[in-house]
ZAMARGU-4260 file (C-alpha; in steps of 0.2 Angstrom, whole numbers, plus 5000, padded with zeros to 4 digits):
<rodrens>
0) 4640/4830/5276 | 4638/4828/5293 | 4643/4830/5311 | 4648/4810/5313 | 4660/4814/5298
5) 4670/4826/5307 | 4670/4817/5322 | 4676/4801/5315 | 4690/4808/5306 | 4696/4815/5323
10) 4693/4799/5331 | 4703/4789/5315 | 4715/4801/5318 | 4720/4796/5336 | 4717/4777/5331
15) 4732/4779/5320 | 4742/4785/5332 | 4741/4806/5335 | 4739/4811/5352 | 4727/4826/5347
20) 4719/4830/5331 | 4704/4842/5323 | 4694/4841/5308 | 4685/4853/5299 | 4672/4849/5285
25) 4668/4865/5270 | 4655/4865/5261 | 4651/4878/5247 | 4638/4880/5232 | 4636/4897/5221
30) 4629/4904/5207 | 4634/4917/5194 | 4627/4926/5181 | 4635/4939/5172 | 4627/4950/5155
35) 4637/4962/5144 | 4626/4972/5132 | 4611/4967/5136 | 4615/4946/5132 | 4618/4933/5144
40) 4637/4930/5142 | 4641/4918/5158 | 4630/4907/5172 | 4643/4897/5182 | 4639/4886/5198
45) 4651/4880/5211 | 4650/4865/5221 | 4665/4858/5234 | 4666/4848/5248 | 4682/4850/5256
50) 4690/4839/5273 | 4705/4846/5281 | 4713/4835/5296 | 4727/4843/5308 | 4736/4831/5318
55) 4747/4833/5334 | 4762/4819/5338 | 4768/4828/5354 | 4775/4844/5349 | 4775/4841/5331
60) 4761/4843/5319 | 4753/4841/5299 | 4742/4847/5293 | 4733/4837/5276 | 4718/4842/5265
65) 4706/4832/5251 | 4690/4834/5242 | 4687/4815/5243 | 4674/4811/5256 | 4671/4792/5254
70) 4679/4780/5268 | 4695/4777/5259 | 4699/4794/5254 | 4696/4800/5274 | 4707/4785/5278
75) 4718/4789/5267 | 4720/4809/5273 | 4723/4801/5291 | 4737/4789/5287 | 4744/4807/5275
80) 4744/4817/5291 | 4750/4805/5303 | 4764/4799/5293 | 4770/4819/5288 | 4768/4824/5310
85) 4780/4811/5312 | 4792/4819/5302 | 4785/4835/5304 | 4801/4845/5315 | 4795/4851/5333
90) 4786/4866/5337 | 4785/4870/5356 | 4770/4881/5352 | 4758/4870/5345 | 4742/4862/5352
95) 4725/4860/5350 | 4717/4878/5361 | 4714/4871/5379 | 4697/4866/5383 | 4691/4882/5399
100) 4696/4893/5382 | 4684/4886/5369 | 4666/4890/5365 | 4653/4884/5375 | 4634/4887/5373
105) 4623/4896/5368 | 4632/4903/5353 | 4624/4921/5347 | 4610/4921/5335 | 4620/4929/5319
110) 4604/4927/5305 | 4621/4924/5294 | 4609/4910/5282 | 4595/4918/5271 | 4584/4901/5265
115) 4581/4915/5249 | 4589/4904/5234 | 4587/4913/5218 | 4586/4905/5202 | 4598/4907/5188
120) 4584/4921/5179 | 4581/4930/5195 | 4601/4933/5194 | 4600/4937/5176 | 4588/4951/5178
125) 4599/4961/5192 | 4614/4959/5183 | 4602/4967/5167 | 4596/4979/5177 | 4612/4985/5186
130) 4620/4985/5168 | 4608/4994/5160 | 4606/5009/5172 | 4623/5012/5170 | 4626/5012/5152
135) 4611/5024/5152 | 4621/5036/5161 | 4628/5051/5149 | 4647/5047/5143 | 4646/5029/5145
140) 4653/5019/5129 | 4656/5001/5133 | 4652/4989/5147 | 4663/4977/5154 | 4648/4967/5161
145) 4634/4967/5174 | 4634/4951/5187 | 4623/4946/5200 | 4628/4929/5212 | 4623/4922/5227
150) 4632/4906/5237 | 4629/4897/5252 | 4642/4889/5263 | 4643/4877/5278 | 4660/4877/5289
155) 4661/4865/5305 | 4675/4862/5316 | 4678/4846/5328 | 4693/4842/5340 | 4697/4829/5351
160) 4698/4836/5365 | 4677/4838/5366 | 4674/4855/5352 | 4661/4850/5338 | 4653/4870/5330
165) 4647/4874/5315 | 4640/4890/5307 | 4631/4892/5289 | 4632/4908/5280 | 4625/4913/5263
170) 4630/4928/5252 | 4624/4937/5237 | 4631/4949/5226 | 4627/4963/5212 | 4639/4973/5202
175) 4641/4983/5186 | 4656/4989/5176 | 4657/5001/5162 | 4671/5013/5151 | 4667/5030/5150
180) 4675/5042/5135 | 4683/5032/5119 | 4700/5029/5111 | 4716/5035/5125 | 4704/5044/5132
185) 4695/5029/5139 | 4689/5026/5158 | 4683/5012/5168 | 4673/5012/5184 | 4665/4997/5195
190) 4652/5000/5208 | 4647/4984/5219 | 4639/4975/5235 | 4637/4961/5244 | 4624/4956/5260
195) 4621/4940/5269 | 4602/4942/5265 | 4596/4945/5248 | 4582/4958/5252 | 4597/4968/5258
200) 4604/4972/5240 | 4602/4989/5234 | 4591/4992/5218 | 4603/4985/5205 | 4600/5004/5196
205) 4609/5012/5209 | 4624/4999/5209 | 4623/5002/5190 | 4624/5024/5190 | 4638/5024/5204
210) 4648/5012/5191 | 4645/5026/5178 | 4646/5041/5188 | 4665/5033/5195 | 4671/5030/5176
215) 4665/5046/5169 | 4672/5056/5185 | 4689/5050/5179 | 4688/5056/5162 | 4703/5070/5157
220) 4713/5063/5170 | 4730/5073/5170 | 4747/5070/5179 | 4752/5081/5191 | 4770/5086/5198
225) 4779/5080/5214 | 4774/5089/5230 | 4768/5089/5248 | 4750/5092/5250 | 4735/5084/5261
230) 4729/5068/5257 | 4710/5063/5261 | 4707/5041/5257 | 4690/5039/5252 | 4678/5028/5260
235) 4678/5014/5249 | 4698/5010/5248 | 4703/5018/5265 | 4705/5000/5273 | 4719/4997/5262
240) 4728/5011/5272 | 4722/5002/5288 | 4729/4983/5282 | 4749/4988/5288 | 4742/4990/5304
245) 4733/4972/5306 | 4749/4963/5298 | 4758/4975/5311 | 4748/4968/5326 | 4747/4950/5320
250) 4752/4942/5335 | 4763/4928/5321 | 4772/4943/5317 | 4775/4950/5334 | 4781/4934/5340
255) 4795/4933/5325 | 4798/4952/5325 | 4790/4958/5310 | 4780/4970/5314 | 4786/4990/5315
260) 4773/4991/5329 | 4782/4977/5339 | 4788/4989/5355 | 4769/5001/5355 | 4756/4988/5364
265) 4748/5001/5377 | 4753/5016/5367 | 4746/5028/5357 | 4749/5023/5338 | 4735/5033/5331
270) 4728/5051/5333 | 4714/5050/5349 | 4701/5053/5339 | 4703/5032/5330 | 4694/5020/5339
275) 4695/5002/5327 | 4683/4991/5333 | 4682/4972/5328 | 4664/4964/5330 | 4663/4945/5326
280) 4645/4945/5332 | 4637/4958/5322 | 4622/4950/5315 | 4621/4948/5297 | 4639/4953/5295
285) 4650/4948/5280 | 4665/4942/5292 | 4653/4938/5307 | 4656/4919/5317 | 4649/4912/5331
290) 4669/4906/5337 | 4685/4907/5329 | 4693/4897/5317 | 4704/4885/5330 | 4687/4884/5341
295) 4691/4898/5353 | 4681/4913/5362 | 4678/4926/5350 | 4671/4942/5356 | 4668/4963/5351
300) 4685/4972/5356 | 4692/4987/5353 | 4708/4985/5345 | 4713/5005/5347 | 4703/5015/5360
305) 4704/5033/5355 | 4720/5028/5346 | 4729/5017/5361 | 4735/4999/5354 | 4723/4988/5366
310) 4731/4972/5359 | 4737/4958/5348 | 4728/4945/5336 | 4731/4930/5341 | 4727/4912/5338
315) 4732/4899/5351 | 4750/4894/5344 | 4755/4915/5346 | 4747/4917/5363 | 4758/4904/5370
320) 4771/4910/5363 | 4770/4927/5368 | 4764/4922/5386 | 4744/4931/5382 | 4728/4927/5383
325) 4719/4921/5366 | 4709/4937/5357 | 4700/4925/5345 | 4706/4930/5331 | 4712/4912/5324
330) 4709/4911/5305 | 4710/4898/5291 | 4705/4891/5276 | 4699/4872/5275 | 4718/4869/5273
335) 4733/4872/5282 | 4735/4879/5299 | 4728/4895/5308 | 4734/4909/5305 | 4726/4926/5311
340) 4713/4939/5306 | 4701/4951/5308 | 4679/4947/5306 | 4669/4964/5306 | 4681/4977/5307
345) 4677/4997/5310 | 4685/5013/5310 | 4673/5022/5320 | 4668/5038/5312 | 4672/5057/5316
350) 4662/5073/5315 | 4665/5079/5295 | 4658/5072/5279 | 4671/5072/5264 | 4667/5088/5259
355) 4670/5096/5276 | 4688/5086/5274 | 4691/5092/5259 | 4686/5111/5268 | 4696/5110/5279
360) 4711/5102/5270 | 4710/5117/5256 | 4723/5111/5243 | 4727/5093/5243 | 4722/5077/5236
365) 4707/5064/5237 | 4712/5046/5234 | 4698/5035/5225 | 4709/5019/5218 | 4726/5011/5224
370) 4735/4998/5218 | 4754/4993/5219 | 4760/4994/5240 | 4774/4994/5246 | 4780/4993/5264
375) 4795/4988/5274 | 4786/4978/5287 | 4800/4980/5301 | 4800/5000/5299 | 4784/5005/5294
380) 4790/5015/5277 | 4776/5013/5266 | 4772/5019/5246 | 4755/5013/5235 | 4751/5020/5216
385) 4736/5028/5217 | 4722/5039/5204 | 4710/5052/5211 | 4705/5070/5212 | 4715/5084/5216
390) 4705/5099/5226 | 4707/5117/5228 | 4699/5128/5242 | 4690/5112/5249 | 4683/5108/5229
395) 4686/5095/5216 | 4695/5104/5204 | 4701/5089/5190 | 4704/5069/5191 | 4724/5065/5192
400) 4733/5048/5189 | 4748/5040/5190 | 4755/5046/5205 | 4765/5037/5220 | 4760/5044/5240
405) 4771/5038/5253 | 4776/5042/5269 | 4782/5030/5287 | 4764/5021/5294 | 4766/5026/5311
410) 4771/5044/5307 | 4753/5045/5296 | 4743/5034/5308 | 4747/5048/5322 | 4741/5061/5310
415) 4724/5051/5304 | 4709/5061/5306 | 4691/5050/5301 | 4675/5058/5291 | 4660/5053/5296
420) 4656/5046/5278 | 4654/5025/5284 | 4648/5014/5272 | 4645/4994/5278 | 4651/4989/5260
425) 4660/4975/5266 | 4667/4965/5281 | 4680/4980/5284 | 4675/4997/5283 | 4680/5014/5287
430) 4675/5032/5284 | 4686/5044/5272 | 4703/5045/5283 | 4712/5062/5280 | 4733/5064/5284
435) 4738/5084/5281 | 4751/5082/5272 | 4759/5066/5262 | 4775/5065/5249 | 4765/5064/5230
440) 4778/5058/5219 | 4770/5062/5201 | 4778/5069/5183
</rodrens>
């Protein structure tokens, strides 16, 4: 593909009639390999070239998307997409993000593309590797597979009104899960990473122990009964607490008034000691891009200093609406509109590993899975299932499982206090987050 194609679709596109248009052009190749005992059981490779066209009559707008790059397949995704913005109904917010707001050059060096291209037996032998470290570990029974994968991808954007970017970015990947114990007593556990750069990757041995350490841990798992007690998220799935907030500050949601964080711009939501920091420019970095999806500024901001809400995600159809300056936080697939999103996101960490959490927490529990959430978005109440440890004088004293926490976000967010365990696992990360006391619904 290439930066013509983009441009003259745009160019097609006001020829049939749209006042403004943008086209963006996706291109992706992977491969996979995954083992299980030992035996190759799957190689899988990827390829797609995707063209998604949004185009502007006035104030109305359609959006059309197609894998078929020949001329008549483009020609025909203009006349879809004109034809649908006619009928499209009027949105007052819509538009293409003016010219003074969209990136300009030089863009920042990422290093996002590693030319490193494993072949199919180079993947093999990780996923071996990874598998078999961890079904060498003591309690192990049965694997559920070691994989190993890496992909390369190409994105460019181009707009009428005079934006043409691209950015290429390529991943790879190395996981490993196993069961622990046999019969009801059975236990599963995953361990997993992905970088940009392929001499990044752990040793696929360690990928494979963490998998079997994490499934025999849960072995014996007991339920435990309803109480109040302190509640520590561990590293790895502590995000998930911090996703309600990003929904709650999507500036979409603000604007319809979704959000139970809808009146608290400028406020303090979170405890001082929270600063959450997005970095779209980190080089290297899982979510990391040189612009935003729409073509705008993008930039390192802090979106809670010392637990003050700085701001809203926006892309450009929010900021006009709510009167404010684009944040660069436009995101889409190669279909459909923007909507908004975070790129490298970061709960800055605090001064006590888990272990000193866990001290100075005493009693309580230690989250390590969750799954299930629920959460009113216009109040903030908010339950999740979860599995874990339950501790005693700052000790893990046995795995528990089907249990329920809950509590009202902005009540727990003002009672968040970080570790200083950070891990970069993936393009959101935070330390272990402790709240001192939480509802455990359990038998």
């Amino acid at each position: 593909m290439s930066t013509e194609l983009s441009a003259d679709l745009v160019a097609a596109a006001l020829k049939a009639g749209a006042d403004a248009a943008e086209a963006i052009e996706a291109e992706h190749q992977s491969l996979s390999v995954t083992v299980r005992h030992g035996g190759l059981e799957e190689v899988e490779r990827e390829e797609s070239r995707d063209l998604s066209l949004r185009v502007f009559i006035g104030k109305r707008h359609a959006t059309v998307s197609g894998s078929d790059i020949t001329a008549d397949g483009r020609a025909r995704l203009v006349e879809r997409a004109v034809a649908m913005a006619r009928l499209a109904p009027e949105d007052p917010w819509s538009g293409l993000v003016e010219a003074d707001a969209l990136a300009g050059g030089p863009r920042p060096v990422l290093d996002l593309f590693d030319p490193a291209d494993p072949d199919p037996e180079t993947l093999e032998a990780l996923a071996r590797e990874a598998e078999a470290a961890a079904l060498d570990m003591p309690r192990i029974a049965n694997s559920d597979g070691g994989s190993a994968s890496s992909s390369r991808s190409a994105w460019r954007l181009a707009t009428s009104n005079g934006f043409f970017g691209e950015h290429r970015a390529t991943g790879f990947h190395v996981g490993a899960a196993v069961i622990a114990g046999e019969g009801e007593g059975m236990e599963s556990g995953y361990d997993g990473l992905s970088r940009r750069w392929f001499a990044d990757l752990h040793a696929p041995e360690k990928v494979g122990r963490e998998a079997a350490r994490r499934a025999a841990s849960r072995l014996g798992a007991r339920k435990i009964a309803s109480t109040t007690a302190p509640v520590i998220f561990e590293n790895r799935i502590a995000t998930s607490l911090i996703g309600p907030f990003l929904g709650a500050i999507s500036g979409p949601s603000v604007a319809r008034g979704v959000s139970f964080l809808k009146d608290r711009l400028g406020e303090a939501v979170f405890s001082s000691c929270v600063t959450l920091v997005d970095d779209p420019h980190r080089p290297r970095g899982l979510g990391s891009s040189p612009f935003d999806d729409e073509g705008a500024v993008n930039r390192r901001i802090a979106l809670v200093d010392k637990g003050v809400l700085t701001t809203w995600l926006h892309n450009a159809a929010s900021a006009r609406q709510l009167g404010m300056a684009l944040t660069g936080h436009a995101s889409r697939g190669s279909a459909g509109p923007a909507g908004v999103g975070t790129s490298n996101l970061t709960l800055e960490p605090g001064d006590r590993d888990l272990a000193g959490l866990m001290s100075d927490a005493g009693t309580g529990l230690l989250v390590t899975s969750m799954f299930g959430p629920s959460l009113n978005a216009n109040t903030g109440d908010w339950s999740v299932g979860c599995s874990g440890f339950w501790f005693e004088n700052g000790e893990i004293a046995y795995p528990v499982s089907e249990i329920t926490v809950a509590g009202a976000l902005p009540d727990i967010y003002a009672r968040l206090v970080p570790g200083s365990d950070l891990e970069s696992r993936g393009s959101a990360n935070s330390p272990s987050l402790l709240v001192d006391s939480l509802s455990i619904a359990g038998k």
